[in-house]
ROKOL-337348 format. One record per residue: residue number from 1; residue in three letters; x negated, y negated, z of N, C-alpha, C in turn. Coordinates in steps of 0.02 Angstrom, whole numbers, plus 50000, padded with zeros to 5 digits. Last residue first. Layout:
% ROKOL-337348
- resi/resn/nx/ny/nz/cax/cay/caz/cx/cy/cz
- NUM/ALA/X/Y/Z/X/Y/Z/X/Y/Z
...
END
This chain:
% ROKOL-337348
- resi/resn/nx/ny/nz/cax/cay/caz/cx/cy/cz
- 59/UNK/48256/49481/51832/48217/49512/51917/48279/49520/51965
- 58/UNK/48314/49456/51714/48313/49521/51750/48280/49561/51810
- 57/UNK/48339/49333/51728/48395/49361/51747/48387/49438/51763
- 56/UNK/48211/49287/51727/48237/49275/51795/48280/49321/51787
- 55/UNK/48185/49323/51576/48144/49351/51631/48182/49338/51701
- 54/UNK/48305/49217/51534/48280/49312/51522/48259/49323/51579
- 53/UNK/48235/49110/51565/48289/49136/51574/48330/49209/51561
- 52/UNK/48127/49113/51479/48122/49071/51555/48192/49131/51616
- 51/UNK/48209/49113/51354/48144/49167/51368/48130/49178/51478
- 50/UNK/48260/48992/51359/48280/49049/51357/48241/49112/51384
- 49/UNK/48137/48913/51361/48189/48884/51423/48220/48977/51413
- 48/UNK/48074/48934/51240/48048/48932/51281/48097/48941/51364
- 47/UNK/48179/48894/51132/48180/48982/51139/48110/48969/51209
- 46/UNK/48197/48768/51180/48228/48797/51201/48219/48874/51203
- 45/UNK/48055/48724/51114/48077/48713/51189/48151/48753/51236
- 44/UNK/48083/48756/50986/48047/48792/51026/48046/48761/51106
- 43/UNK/48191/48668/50950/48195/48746/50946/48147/48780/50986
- 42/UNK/48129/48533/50981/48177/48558/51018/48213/48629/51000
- 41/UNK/48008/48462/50922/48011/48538/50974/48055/48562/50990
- 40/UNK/48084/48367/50853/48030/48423/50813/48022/48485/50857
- 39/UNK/48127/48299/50959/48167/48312/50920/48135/48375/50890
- 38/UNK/48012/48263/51033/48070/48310/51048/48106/48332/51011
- 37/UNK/47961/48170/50913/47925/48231/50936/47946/48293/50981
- 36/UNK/48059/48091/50925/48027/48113/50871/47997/48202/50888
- 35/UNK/48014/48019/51053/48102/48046/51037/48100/48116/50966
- 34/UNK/47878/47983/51019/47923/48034/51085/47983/48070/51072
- 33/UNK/47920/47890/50912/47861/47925/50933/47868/47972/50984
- 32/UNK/48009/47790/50992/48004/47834/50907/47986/47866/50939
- 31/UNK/47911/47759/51112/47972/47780/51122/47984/47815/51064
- 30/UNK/47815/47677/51028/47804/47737/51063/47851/47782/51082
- 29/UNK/47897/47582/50977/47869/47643/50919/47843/47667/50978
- 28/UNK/47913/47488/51121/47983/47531/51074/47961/47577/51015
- 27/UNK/47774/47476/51129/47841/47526/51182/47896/47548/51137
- 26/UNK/47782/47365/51025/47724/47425/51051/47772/47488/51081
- 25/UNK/47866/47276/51068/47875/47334/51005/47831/47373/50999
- 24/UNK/47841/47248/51185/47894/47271/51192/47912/47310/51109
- 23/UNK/47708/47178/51155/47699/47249/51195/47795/47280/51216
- 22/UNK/47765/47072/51105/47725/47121/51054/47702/47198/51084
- 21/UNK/47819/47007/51213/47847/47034/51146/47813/47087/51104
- 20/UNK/47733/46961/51284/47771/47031/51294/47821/47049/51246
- 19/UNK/47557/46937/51171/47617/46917/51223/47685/46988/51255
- 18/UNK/47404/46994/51205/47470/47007/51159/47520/46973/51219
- 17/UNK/47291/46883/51265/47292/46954/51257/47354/46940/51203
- 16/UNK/47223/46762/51355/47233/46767/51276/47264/46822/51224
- 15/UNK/47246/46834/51467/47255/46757/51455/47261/46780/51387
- 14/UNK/47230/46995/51521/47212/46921/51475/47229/46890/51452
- 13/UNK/47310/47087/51568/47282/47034/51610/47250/46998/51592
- 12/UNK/47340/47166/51472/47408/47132/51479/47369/47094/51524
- 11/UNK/47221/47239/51431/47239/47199/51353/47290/47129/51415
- 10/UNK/47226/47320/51543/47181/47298/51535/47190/47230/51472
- 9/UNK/47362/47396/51524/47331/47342/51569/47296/47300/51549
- 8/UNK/47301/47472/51401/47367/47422/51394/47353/47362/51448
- 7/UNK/47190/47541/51455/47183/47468/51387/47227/47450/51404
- 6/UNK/47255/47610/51518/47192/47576/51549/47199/47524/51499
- 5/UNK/47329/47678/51463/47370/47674/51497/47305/47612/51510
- 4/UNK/47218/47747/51362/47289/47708/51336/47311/47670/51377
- 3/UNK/47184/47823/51462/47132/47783/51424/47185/47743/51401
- 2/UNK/47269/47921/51497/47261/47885/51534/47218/47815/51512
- 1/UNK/47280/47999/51379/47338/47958/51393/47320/47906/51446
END
């Protein structure tokens, strides 16, 4: 992630690079891409949180 994070810079301090438009629809399918991917975990994130919550309630 950090390699990602290095190019993007790295792409956004050249003169000739992508304008901010094109790194604002970049961002916005990464965003998809996230939302997505919560979405897909969000049974197991919760029997995770639950479970979380078990164990506290019975110490």
């Amino acid at each position: 992630m950090l390699d990602l994070y290095t190019w993007i810079l790295s792409r956004a301090r050249r003169e000739d690079g992508q304008t901010m438009a094109e790194y604002a629809v970049v961002l916005g399918v990464i965003t998809l891409i996230v939302l997505a991917a919560l979405q897909a975990l969000s049974g197991a994130i919760t029997n995770a949180l639950q479970a979380v919550v078990g164990v506290l309630g019975q110490a």
